[in-house]
N, C-alpha and C positions, 0 to 999 in steps of 0.2 A: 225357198223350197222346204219342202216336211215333206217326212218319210211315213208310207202310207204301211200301218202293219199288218193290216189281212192282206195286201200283196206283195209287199218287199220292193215296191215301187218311190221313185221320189216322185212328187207332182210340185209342180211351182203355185205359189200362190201368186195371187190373182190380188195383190192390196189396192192397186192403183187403178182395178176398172169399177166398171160400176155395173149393178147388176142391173138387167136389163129384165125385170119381172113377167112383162108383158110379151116378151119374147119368150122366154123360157116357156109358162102355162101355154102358149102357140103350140111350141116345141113339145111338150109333155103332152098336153093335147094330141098329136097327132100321133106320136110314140103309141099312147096305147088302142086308139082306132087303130092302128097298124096291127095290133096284137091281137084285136078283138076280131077285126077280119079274122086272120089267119085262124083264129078259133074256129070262127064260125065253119069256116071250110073244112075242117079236119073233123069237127064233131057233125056235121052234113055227110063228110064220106064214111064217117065211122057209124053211123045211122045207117047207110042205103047197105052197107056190107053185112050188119046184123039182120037186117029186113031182109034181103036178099038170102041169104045162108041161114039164118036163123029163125027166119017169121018172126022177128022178135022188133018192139020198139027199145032199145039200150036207156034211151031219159028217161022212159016211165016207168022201166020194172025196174030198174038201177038206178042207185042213184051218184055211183062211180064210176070209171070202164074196169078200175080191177074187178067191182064188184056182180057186171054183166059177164067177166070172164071166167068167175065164179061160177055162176048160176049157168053156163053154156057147158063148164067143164060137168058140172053135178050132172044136167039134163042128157050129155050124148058119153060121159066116160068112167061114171061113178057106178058102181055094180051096184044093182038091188039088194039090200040087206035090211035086218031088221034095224030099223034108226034105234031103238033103246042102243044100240052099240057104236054110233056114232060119236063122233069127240068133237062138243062142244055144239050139241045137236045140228050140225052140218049137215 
């Protein structure tokens, strides 16, 4: 066993197996299809809410969602004023 120090955890080592390479890539393989799904879904519904609410497409005029939350907060809650008085031309 070794003591793992970003968690405070002991984990056993593993001396006497054998790595099984071709499983693991399977394995890892499928871990991030899993994750790329789940993307897709979230950035599809966060798409149809801006379009919806916004007339807005969020990939193509941003290119973060902070930075769509930005540009929605500037266009519906930022008061008209002369931009020379803006910070950081916002």
């Amino acid at each position: 066993m070794f003591s793992c120090v970003a968690c405070g955890n002991e984990i056993p080592s593993e001396k006497n197996t054998i790595f099984d390479f071709q499983r693991e890539i399977i394995d890892y393989c499928h871990t991030i299809i899993d994750i790329l799904r789940i993307d897709i879904r979230v950035r599809l519904a966060f798409r149809k809410i801006f379009l919806k609410r916004e007339n807005m497409y969020p990939f193509i005029k941003c290119a973060t969602i902070t930075s769509t939350y930005m540009k929605v907060f500037r266009k519906n809650f930022r008061k008209r004023r002369n931009r020379h008085h803006s910070v950081g031309g916002i």
